[in-house]
N, C-alpha and C positions, 0 to 999 in steps of 0.2 A: 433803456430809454427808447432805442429805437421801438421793439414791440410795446410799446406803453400808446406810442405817438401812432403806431397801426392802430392801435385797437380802439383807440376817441376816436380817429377816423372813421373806422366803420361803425362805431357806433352812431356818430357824428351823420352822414351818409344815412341809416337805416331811422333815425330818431322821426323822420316827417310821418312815416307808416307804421309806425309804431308809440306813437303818442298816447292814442286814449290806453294802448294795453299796458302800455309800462306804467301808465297812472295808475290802471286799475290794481297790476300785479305788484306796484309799493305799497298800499294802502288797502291792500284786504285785510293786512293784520291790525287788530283794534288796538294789543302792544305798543311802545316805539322797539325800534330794532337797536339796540346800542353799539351793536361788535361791530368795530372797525373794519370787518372785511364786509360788509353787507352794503349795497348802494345806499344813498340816503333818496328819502321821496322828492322831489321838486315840492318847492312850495308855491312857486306858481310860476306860470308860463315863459318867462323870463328865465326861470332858471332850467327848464329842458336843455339848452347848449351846456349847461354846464353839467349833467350826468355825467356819469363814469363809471363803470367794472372795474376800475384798477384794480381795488381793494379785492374783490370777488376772485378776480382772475391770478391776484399776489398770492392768495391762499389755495388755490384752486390746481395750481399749473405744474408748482414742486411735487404735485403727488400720480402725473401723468406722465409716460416715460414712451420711449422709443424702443420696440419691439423689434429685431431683426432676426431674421430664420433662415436660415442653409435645410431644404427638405430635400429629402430624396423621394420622385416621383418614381411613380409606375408608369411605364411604357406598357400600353395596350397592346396584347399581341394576339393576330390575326388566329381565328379558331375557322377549321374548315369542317364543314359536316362528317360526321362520326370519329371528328378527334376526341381522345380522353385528355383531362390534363396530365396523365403519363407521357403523349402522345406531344404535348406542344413545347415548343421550347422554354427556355428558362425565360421566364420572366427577368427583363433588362430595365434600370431605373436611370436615372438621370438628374443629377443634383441641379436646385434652381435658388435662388436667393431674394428673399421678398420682404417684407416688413410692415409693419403696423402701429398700433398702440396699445397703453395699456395702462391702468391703472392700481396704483396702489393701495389697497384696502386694510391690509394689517401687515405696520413696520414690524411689529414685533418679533412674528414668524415668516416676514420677507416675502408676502402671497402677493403677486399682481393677477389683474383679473385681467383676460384680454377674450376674443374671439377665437373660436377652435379656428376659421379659416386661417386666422392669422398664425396659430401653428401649427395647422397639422400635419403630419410627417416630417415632424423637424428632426434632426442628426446633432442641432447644435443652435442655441439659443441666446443671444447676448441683447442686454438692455443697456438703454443708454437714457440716466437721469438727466432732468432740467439743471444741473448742474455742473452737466457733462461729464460724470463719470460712467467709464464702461464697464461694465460686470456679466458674467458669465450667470445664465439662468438654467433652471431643470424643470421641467413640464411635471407638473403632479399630477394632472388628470386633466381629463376634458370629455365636452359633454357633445356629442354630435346634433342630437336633435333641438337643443336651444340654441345654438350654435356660441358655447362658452367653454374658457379653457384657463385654468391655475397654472400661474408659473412662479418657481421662487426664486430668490437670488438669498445666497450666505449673507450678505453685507445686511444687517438691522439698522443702519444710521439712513432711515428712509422715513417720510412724513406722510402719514397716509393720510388721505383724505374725508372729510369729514360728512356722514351717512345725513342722507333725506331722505322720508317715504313719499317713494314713488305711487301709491294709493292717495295720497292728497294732492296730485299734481291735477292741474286743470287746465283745461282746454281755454286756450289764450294766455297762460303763463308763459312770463318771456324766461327763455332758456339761453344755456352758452355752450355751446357744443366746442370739446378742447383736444386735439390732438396732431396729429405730423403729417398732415399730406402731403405727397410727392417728396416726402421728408422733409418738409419746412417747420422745423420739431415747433411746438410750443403756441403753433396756431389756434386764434379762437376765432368761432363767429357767433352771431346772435339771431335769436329768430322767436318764434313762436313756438308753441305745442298747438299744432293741428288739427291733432286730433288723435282718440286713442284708441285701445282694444282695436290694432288692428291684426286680421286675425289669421286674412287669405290675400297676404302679398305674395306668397311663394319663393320667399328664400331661406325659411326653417323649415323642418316638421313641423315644433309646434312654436307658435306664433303668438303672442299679444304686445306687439311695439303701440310706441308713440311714435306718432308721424310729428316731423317738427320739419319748420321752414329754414332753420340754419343749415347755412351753406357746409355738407358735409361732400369729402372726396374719398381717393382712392390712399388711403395711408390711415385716415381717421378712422377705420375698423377696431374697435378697442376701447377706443380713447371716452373721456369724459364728458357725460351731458350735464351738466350743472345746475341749480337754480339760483337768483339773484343772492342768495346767503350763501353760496359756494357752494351746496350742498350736492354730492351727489344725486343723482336720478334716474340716472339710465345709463347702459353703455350704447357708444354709436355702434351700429353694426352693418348697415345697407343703406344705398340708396335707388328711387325708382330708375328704371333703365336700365339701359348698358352703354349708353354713349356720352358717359357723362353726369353732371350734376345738372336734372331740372328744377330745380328747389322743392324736392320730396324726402327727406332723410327718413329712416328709421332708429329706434335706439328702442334695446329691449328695458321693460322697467328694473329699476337696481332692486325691490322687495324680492322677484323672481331669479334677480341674477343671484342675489345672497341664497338664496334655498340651493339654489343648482351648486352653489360655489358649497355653502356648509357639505354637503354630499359627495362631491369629490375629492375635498380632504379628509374627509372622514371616509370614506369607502375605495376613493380612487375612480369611481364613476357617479351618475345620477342612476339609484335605483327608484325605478318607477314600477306602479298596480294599477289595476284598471278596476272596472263598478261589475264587469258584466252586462254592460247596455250597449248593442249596436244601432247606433243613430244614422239621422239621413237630415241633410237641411226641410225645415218645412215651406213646403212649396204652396199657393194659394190655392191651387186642385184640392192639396190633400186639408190645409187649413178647412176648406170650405166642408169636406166630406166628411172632416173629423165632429165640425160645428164647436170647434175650442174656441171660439171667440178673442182669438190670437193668432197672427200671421209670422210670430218672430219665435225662432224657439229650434229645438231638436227634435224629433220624432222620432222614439222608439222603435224599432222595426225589428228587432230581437234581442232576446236575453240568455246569456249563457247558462246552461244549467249546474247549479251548485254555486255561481258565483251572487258577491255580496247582494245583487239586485234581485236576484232569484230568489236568495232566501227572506229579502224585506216584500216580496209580492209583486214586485213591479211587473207590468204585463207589457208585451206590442200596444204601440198606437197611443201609449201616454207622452206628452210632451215635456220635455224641459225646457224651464225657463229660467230658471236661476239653480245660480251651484259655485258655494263658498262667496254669497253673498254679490254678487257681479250677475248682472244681464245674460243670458243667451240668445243668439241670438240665430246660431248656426251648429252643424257640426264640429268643423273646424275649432270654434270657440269653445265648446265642449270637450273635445280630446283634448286640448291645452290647457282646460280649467284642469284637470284629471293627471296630468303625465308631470307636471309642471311643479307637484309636492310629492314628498317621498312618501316610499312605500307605507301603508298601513296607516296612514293620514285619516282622520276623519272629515269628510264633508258633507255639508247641507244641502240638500238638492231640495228644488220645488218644481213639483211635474203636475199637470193640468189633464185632466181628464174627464169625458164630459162633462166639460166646464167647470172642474172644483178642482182648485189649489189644495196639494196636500205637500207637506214638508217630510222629507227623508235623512237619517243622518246615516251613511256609508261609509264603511271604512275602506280603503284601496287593497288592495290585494293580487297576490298572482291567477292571472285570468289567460287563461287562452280564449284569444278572442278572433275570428274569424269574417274580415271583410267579404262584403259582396265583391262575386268575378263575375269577369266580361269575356265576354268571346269574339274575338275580330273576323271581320269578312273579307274578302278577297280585295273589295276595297277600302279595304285598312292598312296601306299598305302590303299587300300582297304575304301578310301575316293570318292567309285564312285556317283556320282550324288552331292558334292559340290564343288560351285564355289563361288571365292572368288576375292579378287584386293587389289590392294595397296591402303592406306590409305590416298588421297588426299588433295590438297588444301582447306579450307574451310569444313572439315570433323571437327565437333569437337578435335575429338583425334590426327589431326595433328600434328607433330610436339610434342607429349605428349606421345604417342604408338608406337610402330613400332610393325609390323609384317601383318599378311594375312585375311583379314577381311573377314565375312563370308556373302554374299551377298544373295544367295539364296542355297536351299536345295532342290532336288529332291524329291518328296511326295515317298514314301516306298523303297528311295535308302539308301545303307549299312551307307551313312554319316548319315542320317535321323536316323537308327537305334542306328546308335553309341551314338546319346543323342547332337549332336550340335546343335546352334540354330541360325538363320537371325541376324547378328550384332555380333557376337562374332569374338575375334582378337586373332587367333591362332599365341602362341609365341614362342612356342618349340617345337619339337619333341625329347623326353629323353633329351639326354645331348646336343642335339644339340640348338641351338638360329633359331627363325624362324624372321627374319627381313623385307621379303617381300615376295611376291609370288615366286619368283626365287627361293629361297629356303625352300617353302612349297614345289614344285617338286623336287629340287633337294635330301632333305633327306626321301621324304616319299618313293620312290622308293628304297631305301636301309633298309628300316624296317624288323625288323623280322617277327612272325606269330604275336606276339603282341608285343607292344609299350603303351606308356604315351603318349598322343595328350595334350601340353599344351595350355593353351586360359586365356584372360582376358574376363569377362562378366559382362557388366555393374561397370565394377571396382571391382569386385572381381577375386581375384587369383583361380583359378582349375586346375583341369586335369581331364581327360577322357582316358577311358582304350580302346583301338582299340584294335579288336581281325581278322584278315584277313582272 
């Protein structure tokens, strides 16, 4: 009773700014909705106070659980110039205790669907149903670069929740975002869909969230984005910031999360292919040079030889604009149309080249595929003479790593001195996150005299002392 009497509330509280949309979003169906967990539409203005989710949120909540994780971290240990890892000490870890959500997708074989952050490097796994029972969980797999992870519990007497396409959701549907922040298991709030295909917020690889205005925190990683039939959506996964909820949430779409989820039960990871096309967002310079008569889209700038693009003709300089039916609109959105369906997938691409739309159907496949490197200067953080690139298709660590992989080293340049070495994947500088090269430049130029260079080497955690 008491969460019944929260939840009118804020319903109650959000219903002034949210008027026209929830009108809109009861009444797009030409249908009536009969199922008792579905809102009913107002029938007129008068009846606005009287809305309610109950029903929505009764069906919605027994299938949302409490994820808790004992991980054992790594302890970064200090690497000095011309150490081997023979040479360093044992890497030392440190057990920490954090928690989440998660939801339930299929009781049958006991799968809840949560966020790899929410468990990675777990030791030991325990969920805790809207019922309040505690059960012991086992991690099946998880997917680093969409950031998603399968976990099961023995116990079957579990109500999963009931599937929506995320491809029909639209911008101004009113959503309910459901899960435990700061463990307050069972919390909902309500909001908007913002807006979608978002592609370059930077807390995946690959990226196409719904930005939604319900209030999501620090717990709600996992848990359920709803729509007004109960239906799943999305999972919550992030929000904008670090200091807090500014009312920017993310939640990745449930069509994408199902691909990545069928893949790691069936495989234990997501296996992903590439086309053979290395892109670059297009820029109005090159729009203008190109004369494509399109400013939005990806730009070809190489093709791998042998791979699927190579053998359909595809040349430099042709633009994508669409692929698997969805907009392009950038790089970004491109490597995520692509990485984001398994291996050997066929998809529809349409590339533009002097000014004529032509359609491609490509199958994915295994590509070694090879980002453009950067070379930093002396003030690049005092990293002159390393060049490094994004961690590509077909790279081991795809999809596994993120950050600025070290390609070569100048023979007696200041990076050479500082102790880095050919293959290491620079992941931070201090408190900052190094995710890709864009942001190897962007914080090294703001460093002090000295900094922490952190790197992964060979799967050991480090750091390195940069003195400038």
């Amino acid at each position: 009773m008491r969460s019944s009497r929260v939840i009118v509330a804020i319903v109650f509280i959000c219903i002034a700014g949210f008027t026209s949309t929830v009108l809109l979003a009861q009444t797009r169906e030409p249908r009536k909705v009969t199922t008792p967990a579905a809102a009913e539409a107002p029938r007129s203005m008068a009846d606005l106070a009287q809305i309610s989710f109950a029903g929505v949120l009764a069906r919605a909540i027994p299938s949302v659980v409490t994820v808790r994780v004992t991980s054992e971290d790594p302890v970064p240990v200090e690497l000095r110039p011309g150490d081997g890892l023979e040479t360093v000490a044992k890497p030392q870890t440190r057990l920490s205790r954090s928690g989440g959500s998660g939801v339930i997708i299929d009781a049958a074989n006991g799968h809840i669907l949560t966020n790899n952050h929410v468990s990675e490097r777990a030791i030991q796994i325990e969920v805790v149903l809207s019922d309040g029972r505690l059960m012991p969980a086992r991690l099946v797999g998880l997917d680093v670069g969409a950031d998603l992870a399968v976990i099961e519990v023995a116990d079957r007497r579990l109500q999963a929740i009931p599937m929506g396409d995320s491809d029909k959701v639209r911008v101004g549907d009113v959503v309910l975002a459901i899960g435990n922040p700061f463990g307050l298991e069972g919390t909902a709030t309500m909001g908007i869909v913002s807006a979608s295909m978002r592609s370059e917020v930077g807390h995946e690889a690959f990226e196409d969230f719904f930005q939604i205005d319900a209030v999501v925190n620090p717990g709600n990683s996992g848990g359920a984005l709803v729509n007004t039939r109960g239906e799943l959506i999305g999972i919550n996964t992030a929000i904008a910031g670090t200091s807090g909820n500014v009312g920017i949430g993310f939640a990745i779409p449930i069509n994408m999360a199902r691909i990545v989820k069928g893949q790691i039960v069936r495989y234990g990871h997501m296996r992903r292919g590439a086309l053979g096309l290395i892109v670059e967002d297009l820029s109005y310079e090159r729009a203008a040079t190109l004369m494509s008569g399109t400013n939005r889209g990806a730009v070809v700038t190489a093709v791998v030889p042998g791979s699927p693009a190579a053998l359909a003709g595809i040349v430099p300089g042709a633009i994508v604009t669409e692929i698997a039916g969805k907009p392009v609109r950038g790089a970004a959105e491109f490597k995520t149309r692509v990485v984001t369906v398994p291996l050997g997938t066929e998809l529809s691409l349409v590339l533009r080249s002097e000014g004529q739309d032509r359609r491609y159907i490509l199958a994915t496949a295994k590509v070694l595929e090879t980002g453009p490197e950067h070379t930093l200067t002396a003030a690049d953080g005092g990293l002159a003479g390393l060049t490094v690139t994004d961690i590509a298709p077909g790279n081991p660590l795809f999809g596994e790593l993120r950050g600025a992989q070290v390609v070569r080293i100048a023979s007696g340049s200041h990076a050479a001195q500082v102790g880095l070495q050919t293959g290491d994947v620079i992941v931070g500088i201090d408190n900052f996150d190094i995710r890709q090269t864009e942001h190897l430049f962007r914080y090294a130029e703001r460093t002090g005299m000295s900094y922490r260079l952190k790197l992964q080497r060979k799967g050991v955690a480090g750091w390195l002392r940069v003195v400038r």
